[in-house]
matplotlib code that plots the C-alpha trace (Angstrom):
import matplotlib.pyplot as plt

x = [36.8, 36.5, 32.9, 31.8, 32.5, 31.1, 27.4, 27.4, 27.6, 25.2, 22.4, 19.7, 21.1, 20.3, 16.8, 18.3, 19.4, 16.1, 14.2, 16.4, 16.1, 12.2, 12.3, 14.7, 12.7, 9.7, 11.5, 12.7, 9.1, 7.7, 10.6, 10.2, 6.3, 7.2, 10.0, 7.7, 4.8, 7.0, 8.9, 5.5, 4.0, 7.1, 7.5, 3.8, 4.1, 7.3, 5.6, 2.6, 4.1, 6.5, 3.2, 1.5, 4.6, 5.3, 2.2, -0.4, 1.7, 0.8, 2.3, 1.3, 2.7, 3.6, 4.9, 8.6, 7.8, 6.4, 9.2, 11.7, 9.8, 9.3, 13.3, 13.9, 11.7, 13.2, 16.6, 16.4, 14.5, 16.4, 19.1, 17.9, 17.5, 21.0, 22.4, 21.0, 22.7, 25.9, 25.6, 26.7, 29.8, 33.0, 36.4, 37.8, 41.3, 42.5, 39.9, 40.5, 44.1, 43.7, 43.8, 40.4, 40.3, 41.4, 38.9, 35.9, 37.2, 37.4, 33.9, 32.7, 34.0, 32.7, 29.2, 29.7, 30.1, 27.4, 25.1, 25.7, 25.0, 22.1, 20.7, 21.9, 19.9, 17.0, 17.2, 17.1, 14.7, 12.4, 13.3, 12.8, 9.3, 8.7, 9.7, 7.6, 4.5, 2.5, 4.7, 3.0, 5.0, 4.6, 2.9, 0.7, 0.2, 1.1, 2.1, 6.1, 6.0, 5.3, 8.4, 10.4, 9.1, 11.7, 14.1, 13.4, 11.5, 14.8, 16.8, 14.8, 14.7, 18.6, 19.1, 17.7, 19.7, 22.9, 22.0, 21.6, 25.2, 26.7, 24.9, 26.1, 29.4, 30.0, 28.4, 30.7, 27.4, 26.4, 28.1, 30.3, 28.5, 29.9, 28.2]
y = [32.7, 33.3, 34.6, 32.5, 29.5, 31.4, 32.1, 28.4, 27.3, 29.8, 28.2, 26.1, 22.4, 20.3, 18.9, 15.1, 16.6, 18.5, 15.2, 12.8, 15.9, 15.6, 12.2, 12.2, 14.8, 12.0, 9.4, 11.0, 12.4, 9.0, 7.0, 9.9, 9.2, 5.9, 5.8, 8.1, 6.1, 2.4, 3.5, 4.7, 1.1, -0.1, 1.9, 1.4, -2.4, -2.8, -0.8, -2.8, -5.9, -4.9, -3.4, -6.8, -9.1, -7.1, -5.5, -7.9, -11.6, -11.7, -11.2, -10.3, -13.8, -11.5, -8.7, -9.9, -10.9, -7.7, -5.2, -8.1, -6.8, -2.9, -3.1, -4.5, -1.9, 1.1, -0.4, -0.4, 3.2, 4.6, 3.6, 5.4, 8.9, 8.4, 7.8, 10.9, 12.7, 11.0, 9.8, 6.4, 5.2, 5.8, 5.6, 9.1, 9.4, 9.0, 10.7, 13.9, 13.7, 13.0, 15.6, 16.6, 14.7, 11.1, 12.0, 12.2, 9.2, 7.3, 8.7, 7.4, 4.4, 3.7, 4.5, 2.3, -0.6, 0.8, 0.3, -2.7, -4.2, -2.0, -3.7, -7.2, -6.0, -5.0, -7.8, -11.0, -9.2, -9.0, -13.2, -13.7, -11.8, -14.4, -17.7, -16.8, -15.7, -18.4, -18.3, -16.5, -15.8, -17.8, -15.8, -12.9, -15.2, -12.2, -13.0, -13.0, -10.8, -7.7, -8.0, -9.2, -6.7, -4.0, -5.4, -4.2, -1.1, 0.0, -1.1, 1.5, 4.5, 4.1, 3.6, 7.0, 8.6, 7.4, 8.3, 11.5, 12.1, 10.3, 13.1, 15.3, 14.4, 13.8, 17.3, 19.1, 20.1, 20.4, 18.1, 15.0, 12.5, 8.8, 6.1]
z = [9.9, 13.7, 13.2, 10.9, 13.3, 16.1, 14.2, 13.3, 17.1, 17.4, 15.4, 16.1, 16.7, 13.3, 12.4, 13.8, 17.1, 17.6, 16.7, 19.2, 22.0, 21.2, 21.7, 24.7, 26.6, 25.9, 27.1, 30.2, 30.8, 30.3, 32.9, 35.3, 35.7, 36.3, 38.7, 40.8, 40.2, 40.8, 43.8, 45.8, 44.9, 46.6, 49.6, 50.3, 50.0, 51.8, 54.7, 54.6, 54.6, 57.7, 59.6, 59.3, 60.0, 63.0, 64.4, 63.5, 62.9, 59.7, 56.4, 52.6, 50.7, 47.5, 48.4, 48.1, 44.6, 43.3, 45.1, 43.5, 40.0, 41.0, 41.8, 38.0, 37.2, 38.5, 37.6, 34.3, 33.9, 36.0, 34.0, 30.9, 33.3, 34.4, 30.7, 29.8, 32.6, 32.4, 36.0, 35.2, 36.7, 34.8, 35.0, 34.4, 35.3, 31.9, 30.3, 32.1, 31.1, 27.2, 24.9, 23.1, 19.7, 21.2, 23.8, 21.2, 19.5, 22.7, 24.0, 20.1, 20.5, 24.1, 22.6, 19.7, 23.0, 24.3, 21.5, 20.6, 23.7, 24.1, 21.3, 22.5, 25.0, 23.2, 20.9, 23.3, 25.6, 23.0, 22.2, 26.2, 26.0, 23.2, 25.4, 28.7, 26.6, 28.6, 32.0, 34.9, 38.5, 41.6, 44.2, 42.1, 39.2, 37.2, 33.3, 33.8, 30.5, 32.4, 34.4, 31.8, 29.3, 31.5, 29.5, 25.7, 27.4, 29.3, 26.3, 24.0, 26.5, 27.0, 22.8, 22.6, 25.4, 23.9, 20.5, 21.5, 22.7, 20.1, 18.1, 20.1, 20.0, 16.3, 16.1, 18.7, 19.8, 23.9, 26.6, 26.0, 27.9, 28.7, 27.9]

ax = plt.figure().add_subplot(projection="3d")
ax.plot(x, y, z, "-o")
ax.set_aspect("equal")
plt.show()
């Protein structure tokens, strides 16, 4: 019996798992790029902006709105890369003391939280998107859907993080990860 277990741990993880790590290693490809890409846009306009105010008495009038966007940006991204390797902040105490089936019931259940409000999330961002069609921002007259559009975007990326644990988890599969 022993054995048998052991060459079924073994095996390759299930077609689903493979699919969601696919898509996962995408995703985290795709948010990686763009944190990079986002957070040099912001450091080079946040530098810029204090050269000129300080050096030369001058100032860029829109560079506190688009950090304000890069920041919502980068938020929400990194939010997906930090789902995926359980960074977020969690109350563990009790965890670490419960046995290991209430654990995974507990862990489901927290993901089942999760989820819903990741696609609460997904859901009105997507209504949002729908309301500010025609609204464009103050100082870069930029169409407010770009900034918004973090919302859905960030919503997805995390979705697929966390429906790869929950995966994982109901398969006893790689690490337990807390949504």
């Amino acid at each position: 019996m022993e054995s048998r277990d052991r060459r079924g741990a073994d095996r390759a993880p299930a077609l689903p798992i493979r699919i969601l790590e696919s898509w996962s290693a995408a995703c985290n490809r795709v948010v990686r790029l763009l944190l990079v890409a986002l957070s040099a846009v912001m450091v080079v306009t946040i530098l810029l902006q204090v050269f000129l105010r300080y050096v030369l008495k001058s100032s860029l009038p829109w560079s506190e709105e688009l950090s304000r966007y890069l920041m919502v940006w980068i938020g929400l991204m990194g939010a997906s890369l930090a789902l995926h390797e359980g960074r977020h902040v969690g109350v563990t105490f009790l965890m670490e003391r419960t046995p290991a089936l209430p654990r995974r019931i507990l862990t489901g259940l927290a993901f089942a939280v999760v989820g819903w409000f990741l696609w609460l999330m997904f859901a009105e961002g997507i209504r949002l998107l729908g309301n500010i069609w025609q609204q464009r921002s103050p100082a870069m007259n930029l169409p407010m859907v770009i900034p918004y559009a973090a919302i859905p975007l960030g919503a997805i990326f995390m979705m697929v993080q966390l429906l790869l644990a929950a995966a994982r988890l109901l398969t006893g599969r790689g690490p337990e990860r807390e949504g």
